[in-house]
RONUKOL-770392 format. One line per 3 residues: for each residue x, y, z of C-alpha. Coordinates in nm, 3 decimals. Layout:
BEGIN
X:Y:Z ~ ... .
//
This chain:
BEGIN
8.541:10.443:12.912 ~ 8.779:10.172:12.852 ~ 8.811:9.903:12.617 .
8.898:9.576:12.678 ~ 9.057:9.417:12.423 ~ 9.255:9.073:12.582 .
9.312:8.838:12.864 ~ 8.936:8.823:13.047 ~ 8.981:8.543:13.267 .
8.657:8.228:13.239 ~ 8.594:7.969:13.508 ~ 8.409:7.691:13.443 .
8.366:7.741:13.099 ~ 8.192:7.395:13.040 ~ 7.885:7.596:13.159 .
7.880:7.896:12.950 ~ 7.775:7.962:12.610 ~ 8.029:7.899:12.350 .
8.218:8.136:12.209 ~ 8.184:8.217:11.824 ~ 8.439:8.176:11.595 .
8.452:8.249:11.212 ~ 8.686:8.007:11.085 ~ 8.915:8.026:10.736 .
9.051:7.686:10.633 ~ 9.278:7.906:10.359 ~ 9.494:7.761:10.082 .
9.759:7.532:10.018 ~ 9.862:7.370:10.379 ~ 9.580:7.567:10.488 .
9.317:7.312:10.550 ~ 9.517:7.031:10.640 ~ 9.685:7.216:10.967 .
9.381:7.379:11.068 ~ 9.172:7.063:11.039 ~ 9.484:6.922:11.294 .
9.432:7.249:11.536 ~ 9.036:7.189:11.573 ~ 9.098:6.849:11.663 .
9.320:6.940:11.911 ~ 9.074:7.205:12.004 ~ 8.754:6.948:12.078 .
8.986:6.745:12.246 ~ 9.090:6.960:12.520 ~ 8.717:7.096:12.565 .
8.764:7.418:12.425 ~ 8.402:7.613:12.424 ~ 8.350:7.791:12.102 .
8.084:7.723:11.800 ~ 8.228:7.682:11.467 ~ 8.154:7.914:11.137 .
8.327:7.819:10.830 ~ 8.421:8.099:10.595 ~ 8.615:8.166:10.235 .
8.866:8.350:10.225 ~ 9.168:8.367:10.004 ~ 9.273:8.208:9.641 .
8.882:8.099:9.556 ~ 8.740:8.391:9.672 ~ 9.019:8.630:9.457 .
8.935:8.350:9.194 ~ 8.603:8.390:9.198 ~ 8.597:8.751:9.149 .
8.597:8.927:9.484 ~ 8.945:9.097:9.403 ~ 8.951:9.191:9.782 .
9.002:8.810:9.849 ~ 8.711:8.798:10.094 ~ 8.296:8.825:9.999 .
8.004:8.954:10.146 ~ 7.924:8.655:10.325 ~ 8.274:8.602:10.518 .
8.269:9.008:10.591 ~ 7.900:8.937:10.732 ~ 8.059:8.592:10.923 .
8.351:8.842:11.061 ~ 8.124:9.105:11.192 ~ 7.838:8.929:11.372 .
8.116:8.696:11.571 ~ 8.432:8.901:11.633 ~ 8.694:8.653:11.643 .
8.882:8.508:11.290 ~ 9.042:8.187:11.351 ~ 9.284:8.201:10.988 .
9.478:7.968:10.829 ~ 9.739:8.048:10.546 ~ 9.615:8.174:10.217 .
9.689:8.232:9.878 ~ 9.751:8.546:9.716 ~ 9.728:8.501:9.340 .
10.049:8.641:9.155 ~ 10.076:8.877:8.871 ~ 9.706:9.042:8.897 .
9.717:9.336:9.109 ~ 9.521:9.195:9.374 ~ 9.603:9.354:9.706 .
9.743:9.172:10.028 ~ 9.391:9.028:10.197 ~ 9.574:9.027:10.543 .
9.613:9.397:10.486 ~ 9.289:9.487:10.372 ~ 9.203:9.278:10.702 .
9.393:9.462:10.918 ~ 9.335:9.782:10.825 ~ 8.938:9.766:10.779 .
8.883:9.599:11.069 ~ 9.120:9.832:11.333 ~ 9.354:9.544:11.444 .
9.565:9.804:11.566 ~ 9.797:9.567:11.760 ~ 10.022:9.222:11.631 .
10.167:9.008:11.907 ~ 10.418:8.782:11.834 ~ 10.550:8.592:12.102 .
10.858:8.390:12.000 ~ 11.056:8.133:12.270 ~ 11.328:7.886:12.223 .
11.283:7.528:12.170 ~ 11.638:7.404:12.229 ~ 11.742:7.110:12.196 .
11.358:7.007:12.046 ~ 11.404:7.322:11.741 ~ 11.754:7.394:11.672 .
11.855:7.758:11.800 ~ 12.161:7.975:11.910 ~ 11.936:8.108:12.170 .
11.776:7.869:12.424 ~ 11.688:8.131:12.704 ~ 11.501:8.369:12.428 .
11.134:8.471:12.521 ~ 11.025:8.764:12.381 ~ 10.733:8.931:12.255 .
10.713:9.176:11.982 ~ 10.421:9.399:11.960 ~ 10.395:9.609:11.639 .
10.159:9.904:11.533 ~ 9.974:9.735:11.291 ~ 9.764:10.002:11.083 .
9.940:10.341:11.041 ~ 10.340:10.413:10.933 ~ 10.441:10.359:10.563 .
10.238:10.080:10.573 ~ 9.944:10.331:10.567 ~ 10.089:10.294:10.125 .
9.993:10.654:10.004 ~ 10.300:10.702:9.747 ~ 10.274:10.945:9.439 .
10.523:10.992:9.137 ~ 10.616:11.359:9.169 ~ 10.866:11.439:8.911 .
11.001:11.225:8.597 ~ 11.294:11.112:8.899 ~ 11.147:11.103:9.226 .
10.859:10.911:9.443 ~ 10.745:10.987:9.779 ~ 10.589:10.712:10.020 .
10.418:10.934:10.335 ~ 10.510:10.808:10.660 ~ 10.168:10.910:10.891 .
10.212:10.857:11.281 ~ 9.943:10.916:11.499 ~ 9.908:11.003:11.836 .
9.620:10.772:11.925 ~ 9.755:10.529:11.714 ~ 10.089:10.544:11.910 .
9.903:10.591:12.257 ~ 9.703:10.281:12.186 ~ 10.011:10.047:12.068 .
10.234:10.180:12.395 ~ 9.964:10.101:12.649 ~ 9.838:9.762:12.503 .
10.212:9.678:12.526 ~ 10.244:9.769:12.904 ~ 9.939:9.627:12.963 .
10.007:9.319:12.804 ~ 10.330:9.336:13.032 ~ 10.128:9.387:13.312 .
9.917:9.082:13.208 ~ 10.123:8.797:13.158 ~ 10.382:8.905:13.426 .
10.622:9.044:13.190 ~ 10.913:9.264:13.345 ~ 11.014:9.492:13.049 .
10.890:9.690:12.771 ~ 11.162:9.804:12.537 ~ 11.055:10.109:12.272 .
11.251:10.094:11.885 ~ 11.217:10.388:11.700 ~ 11.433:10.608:11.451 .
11.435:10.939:11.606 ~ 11.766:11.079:11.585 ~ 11.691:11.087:11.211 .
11.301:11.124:11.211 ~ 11.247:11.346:11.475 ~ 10.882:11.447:11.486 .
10.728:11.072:11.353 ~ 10.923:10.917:11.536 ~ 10.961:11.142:11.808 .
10.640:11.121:11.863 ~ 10.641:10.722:11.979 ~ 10.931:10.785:12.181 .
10.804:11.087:12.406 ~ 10.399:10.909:12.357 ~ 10.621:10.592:12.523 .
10.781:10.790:12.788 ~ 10.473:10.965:12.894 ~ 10.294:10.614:12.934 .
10.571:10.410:13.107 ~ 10.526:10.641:13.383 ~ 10.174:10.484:13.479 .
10.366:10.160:13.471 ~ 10.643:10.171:13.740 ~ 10.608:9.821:13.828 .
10.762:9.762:13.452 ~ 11.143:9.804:13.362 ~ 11.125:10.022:13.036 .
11.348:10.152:12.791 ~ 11.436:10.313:12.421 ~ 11.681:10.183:12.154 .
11.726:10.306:11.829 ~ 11.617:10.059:11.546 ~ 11.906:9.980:11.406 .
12.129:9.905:11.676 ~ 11.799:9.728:11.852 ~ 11.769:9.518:11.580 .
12.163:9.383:11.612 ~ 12.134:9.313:11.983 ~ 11.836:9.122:11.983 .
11.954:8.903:11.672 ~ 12.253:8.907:11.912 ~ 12.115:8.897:12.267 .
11.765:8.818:12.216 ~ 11.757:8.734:12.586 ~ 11.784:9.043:12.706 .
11.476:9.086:12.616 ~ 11.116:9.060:12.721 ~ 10.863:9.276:12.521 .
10.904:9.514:12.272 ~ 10.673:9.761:12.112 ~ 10.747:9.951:11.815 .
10.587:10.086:11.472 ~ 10.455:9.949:11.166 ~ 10.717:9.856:10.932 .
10.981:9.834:11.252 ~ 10.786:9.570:11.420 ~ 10.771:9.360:11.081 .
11.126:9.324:10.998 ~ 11.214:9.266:11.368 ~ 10.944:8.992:11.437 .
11.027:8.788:11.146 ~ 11.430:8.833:11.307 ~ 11.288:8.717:11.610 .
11.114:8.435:11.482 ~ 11.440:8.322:11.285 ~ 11.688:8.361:11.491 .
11.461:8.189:11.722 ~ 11.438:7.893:11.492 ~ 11.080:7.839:11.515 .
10.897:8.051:11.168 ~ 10.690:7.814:11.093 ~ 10.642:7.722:11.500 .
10.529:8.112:11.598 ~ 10.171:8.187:11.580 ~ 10.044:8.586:11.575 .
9.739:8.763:11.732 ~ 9.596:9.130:11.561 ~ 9.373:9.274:11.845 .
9.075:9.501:11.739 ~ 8.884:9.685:11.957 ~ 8.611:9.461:11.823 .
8.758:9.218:11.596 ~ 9.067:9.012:11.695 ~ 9.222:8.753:11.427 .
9.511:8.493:11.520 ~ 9.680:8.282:11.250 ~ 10.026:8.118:11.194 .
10.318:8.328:11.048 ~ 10.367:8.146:10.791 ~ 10.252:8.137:10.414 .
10.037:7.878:10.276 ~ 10.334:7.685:10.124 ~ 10.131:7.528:9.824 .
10.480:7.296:9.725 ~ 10.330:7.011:10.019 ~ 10.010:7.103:10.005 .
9.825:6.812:9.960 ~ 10.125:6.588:10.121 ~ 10.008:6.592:10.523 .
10.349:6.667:10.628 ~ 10.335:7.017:10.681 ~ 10.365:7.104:11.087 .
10.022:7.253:11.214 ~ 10.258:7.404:11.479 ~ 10.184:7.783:11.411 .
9.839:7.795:11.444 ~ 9.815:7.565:11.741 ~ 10.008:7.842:11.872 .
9.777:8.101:11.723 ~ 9.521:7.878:11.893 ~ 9.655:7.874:12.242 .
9.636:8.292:12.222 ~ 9.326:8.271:12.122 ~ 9.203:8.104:12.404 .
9.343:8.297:12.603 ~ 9.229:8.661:12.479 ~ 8.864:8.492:12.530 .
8.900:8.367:12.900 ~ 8.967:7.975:12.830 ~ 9.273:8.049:12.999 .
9.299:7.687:13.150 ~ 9.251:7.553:12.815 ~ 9.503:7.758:12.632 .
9.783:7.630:12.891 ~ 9.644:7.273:12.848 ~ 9.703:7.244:12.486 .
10.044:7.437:12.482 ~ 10.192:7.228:12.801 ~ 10.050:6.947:12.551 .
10.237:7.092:12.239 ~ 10.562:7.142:12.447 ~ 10.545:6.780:12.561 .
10.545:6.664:12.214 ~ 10.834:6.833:12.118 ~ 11.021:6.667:12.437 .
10.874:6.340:12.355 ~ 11.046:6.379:11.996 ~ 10.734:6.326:11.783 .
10.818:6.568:11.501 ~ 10.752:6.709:11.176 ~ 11.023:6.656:10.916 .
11.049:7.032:10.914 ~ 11.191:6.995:11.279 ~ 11.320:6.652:11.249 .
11.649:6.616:11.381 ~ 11.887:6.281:11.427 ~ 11.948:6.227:11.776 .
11.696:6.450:11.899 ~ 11.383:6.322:11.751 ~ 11.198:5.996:11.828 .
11.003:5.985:11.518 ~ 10.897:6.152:11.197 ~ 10.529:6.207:11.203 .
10.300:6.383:10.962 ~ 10.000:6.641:11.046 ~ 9.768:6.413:11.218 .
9.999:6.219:11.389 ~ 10.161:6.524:11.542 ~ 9.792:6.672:11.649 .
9.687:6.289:11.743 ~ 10.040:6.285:12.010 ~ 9.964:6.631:12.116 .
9.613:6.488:12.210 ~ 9.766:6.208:12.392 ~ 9.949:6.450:12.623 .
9.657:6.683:12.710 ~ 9.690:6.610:13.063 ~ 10.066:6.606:13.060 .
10.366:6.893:13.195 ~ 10.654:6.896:12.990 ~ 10.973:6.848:13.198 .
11.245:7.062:13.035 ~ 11.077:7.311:12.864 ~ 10.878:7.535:13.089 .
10.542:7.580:13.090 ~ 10.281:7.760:12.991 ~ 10.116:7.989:13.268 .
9.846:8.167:13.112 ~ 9.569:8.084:13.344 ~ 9.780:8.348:13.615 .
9.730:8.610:13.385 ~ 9.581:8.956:13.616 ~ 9.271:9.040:13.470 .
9.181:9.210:13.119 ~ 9.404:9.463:12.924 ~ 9.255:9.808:12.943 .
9.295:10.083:12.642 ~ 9.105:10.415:12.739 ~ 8.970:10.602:12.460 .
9.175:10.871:12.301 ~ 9.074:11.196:12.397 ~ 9.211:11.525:12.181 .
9.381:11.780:12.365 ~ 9.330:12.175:12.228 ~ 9.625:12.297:12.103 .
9.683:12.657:11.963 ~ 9.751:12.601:11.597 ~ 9.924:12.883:11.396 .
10.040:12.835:11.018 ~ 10.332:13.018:10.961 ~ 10.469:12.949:10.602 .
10.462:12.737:10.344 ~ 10.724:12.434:10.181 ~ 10.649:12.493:9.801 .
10.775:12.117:9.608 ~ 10.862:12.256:9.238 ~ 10.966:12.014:8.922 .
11.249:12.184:8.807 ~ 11.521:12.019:8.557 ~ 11.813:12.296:8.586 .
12.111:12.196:8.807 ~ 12.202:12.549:9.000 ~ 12.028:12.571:9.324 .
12.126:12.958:9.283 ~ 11.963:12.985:8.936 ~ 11.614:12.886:9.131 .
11.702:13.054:9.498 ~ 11.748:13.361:9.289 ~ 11.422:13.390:9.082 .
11.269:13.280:9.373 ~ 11.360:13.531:9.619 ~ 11.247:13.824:9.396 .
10.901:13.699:9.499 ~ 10.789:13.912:9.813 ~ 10.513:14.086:9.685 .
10.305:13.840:9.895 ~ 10.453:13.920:10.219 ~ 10.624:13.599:10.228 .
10.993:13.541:10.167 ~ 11.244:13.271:10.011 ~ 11.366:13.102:10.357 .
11.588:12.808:10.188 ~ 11.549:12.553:9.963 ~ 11.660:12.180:9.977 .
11.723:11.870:9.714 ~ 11.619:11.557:9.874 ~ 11.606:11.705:10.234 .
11.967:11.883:10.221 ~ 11.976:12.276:10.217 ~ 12.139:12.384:9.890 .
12.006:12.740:9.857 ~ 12.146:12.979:10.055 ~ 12.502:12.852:10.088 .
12.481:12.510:9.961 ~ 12.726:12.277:9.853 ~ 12.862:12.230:9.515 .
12.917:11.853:9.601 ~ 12.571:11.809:9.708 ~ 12.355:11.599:9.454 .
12.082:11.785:9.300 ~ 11.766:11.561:9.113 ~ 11.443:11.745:8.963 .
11.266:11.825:9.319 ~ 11.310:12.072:9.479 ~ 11.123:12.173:9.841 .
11.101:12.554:9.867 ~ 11.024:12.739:10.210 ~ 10.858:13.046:10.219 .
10.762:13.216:10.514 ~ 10.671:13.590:10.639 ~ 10.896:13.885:10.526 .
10.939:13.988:10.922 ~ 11.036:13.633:11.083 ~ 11.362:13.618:11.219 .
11.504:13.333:11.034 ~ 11.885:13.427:11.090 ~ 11.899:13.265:11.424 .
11.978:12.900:11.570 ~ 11.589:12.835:11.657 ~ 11.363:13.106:11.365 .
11.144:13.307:11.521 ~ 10.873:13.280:11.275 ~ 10.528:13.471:11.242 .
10.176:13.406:11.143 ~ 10.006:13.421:10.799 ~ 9.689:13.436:10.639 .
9.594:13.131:10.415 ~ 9.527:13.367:10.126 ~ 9.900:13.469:10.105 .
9.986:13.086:10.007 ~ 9.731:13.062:9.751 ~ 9.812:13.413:9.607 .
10.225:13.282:9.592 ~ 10.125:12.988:9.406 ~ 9.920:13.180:9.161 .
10.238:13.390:9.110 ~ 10.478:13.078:9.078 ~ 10.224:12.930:8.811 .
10.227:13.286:8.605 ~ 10.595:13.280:8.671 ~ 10.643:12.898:8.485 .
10.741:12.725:8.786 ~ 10.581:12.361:8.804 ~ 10.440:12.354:9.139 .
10.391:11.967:9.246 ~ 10.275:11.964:9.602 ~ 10.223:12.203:9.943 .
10.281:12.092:10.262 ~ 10.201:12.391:10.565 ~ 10.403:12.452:10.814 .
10.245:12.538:11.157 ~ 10.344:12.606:11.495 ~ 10.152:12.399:11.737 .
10.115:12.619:12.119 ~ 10.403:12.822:11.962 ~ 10.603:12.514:11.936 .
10.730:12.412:11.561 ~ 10.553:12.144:11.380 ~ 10.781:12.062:11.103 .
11.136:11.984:11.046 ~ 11.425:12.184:10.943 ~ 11.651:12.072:10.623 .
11.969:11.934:10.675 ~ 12.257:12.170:10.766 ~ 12.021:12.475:10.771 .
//
């Protein structure tokens, strides 16, 4: 069964039931621009019902340190859709990020960010940019499981999924597929991280197959990121992991010239929230100057993942007439471009004016063509044989030979399991190290069965029994050595599932 999760396209919504929203007026600029959106909103006939909630500053204030109560969590389940403004984190009292706890307990597995140039009406190096960046939105380092290990070292876990990547590739093509997007372009790291992420590229691969209608193609993250803060043209959408996807989006929407123009979508499989990019900027709060641009945008997508298709392209053909007209926020304002400096209202009040209005030189919005709704098919678990086959033992030790350790280690084989090598933050130093190579107070230890074949290019290595790891780390505790963590190493249908050090 699939889920559909975007773009269901609604005619003659006037005669439906509207859809509900649970609306968050947030902090700082927060009620003034979303107060400009919903006027925009009733003006162009959009169908929804309207339920306020709290989120943010007075809820953290008021002692939900989650920044959200029961009633806005109740709110957020029965109708499905957040409408969010900006809000307030307080500073200096450990309270956690509420768009996180957001994302993550309600599965908004995917972020869009679609980000086009303005030129001349926002000032950019790019006027032919129109790209969308979709990011992974619950999993990666973002997942935030770090522990202290040693008195010198910290470890943040990195956790890729293959449903979670599965999910993120298809939306993307699908979302491709939907607004009439030619390309989907992958980021990832994998020439360093091989198996994380190795596993988006080949998950990508496998699934741009089903799409050969699409362009696709792979870049490596770091050289991605320079060509589209170079070339942003040459591309269309691009799909990529957690903490990826955030530092290229916010290029995107710089470079682009439009941060506090770009509004963002995080689609659930049955929540979806939209909001503006921007923070809650509480220096003109208060001063109705601040440009309600990014959520009309949030707005617009909105609309469109619920079917008002027709109504989403009316108000952004509206917005985009505005900007040609020259009625602009003094965020935007520019000498020779603009025709006046307006504040919040005014700016929603002109886009009003121009509901039933095309711009001219930008072009214009084309939702209402969109083919159909996105599809994401459950995940379904393939069997795999799964054999573990040694051990990587992580010891706190403050001596500085790798051979004074490799040595006392590798008299323990009374266990049937054997010293393979040891590395200092990822680099082999035991056997035949280097005496250049840094050494710091953790150490990863491999042990693995007395019989593999570990003196070739690709091990041959052989199964154990559980009890053989627990009966080493017994020993290594009566021998002194301050064992910190485990991690198993298993073969997965006879094909490695974990990484070999660096230059062993």
């Amino acid at each position: 069964m699939s889920e559909k999760v975007l773009l269901k396209k609604t005619k003659n919504i006037s005669k439906e039931t509207p859809v509900k929203i649970a609306v968050a007026k947030g902090d700082g600029i927060g009620p003034e621009i979303m107060d400009a959106t919903l006027k925009i909103l009733k003006a162009a006939g959009a169908n929804i019902a309207l339920e306020f909630i709290e989120l943010g500053e007075k809820a953290y204030l008021s002692g939900n340190t989650s920044g959200i109560g029961a009633k806005a969590w109740e709110a957020i389940s029965k109708n499905k859709i957040i409408f969010k403004a900006p809000i307030t984190t307080p500073q200096g009292k450990g309270y956690k990020s509420l768009n996180v706890t957001l994302r993550k307990s309600l599965g908004l597995f995917a972020n869009v960010r679609p980000v086009a140039g303005l030129s001349p009406y926002v000032h950019t190096h790019f006027p032919n940019m129109d790209v969308v960046i979709i990011r992974e939105n619950e999993e990666d380092l973002y997942a935030g499981i770090e522990h202290r290990q040693t008195q010198d070292v910290v470890q943040c876990l990195k956790l890729i999924t293959r449903p979670g990547c599965e999910r993120i590739v298809r939306y993307a093509f699908e979302y491709a597929r939907a607004y009439g997007r030619k390309k989907v372009t992958c980021m990832v790291k994998d020439n360093i991280m091989k198996l994380t992420d190795g596993l988006f590229h080949q998950v990508f691969d496998e699934i741009a197959t089903e799409y050969p209608d699409i362009q696709n193609g792979v870049q490596i993250i770091d050289i991605g990121s320079a060509r589209l803060a170079a070339k942003p043209e040459n591309y269309d959408v691009i799909v990529t992991s957690n903490l990826y996807g955030d530092i290229i989006s916010d290029i995107a929407a710089e470079i682009g010239g439009s941060v506090g123009m770009a509004g963002s979508a995080n689609i659930g499989k049955n929540v979806s929230m939209f909001e503006a990019i921007h923070g809650s900027a509480p220096d003109i709060a208060g001063k109705k100057i601040a440009n309600p641009s990014g959520l009309i945008n949030a707005a617009v997508m909105m609309l469109a993942h619920i079917g008002q298709n027709e109504i989403a392209d009316k108000i952004k053909n509206a917005w985009l007439t505005t900007l040609e007209q020259g009625h602009h926020t003094a965020d935007i304002y520019q000498e020779g471009i603009s025709s006046r400096k307006v504040n919040t209202q005014e700016f929603a009040d002109a886009v009003i004016d121009n509901l039933d209005n095309l711009p001219e030189q930008l072009s214009p919005s084309t939702l209402a063509e969109g083919k159909g709704a996105i599809q994401i098919p459950e995940y379904h678990r393939k069997s795999q044989k799964k054999e573990l086959v040694g051990v990587d033992v992580f010891i706190d030790w403050e001596g500085n030979d790798p051979n004074e350790i490799g040595d006392a280690l590798s008299a323990i084989e009374v266990y049937k399991l054997k010293l393979k090598m040891i590395t200092n933050r990822g680099v082999k130093v035991y056997p035949t190290g280097h005496e250049e190579t840094y050494c710091t107070d953790h150490w990863r230890c491999r042990f693995v069965a007395v019989d593999a074949e570990i003196n070739r290019k690709e091990p041959v290595y052989l199964p154990i029994d559980f009890e053989k790891v627990v009966a080493l780390l017994y020993k290594l505790n009566q021998e002194g050595f301050d064992v910190i963590k485990t991690e198993n190493l298993y073969e997965f249908d006879g094909k490695r599932g974990f990484s070999l050090g660096q230059g062993e």
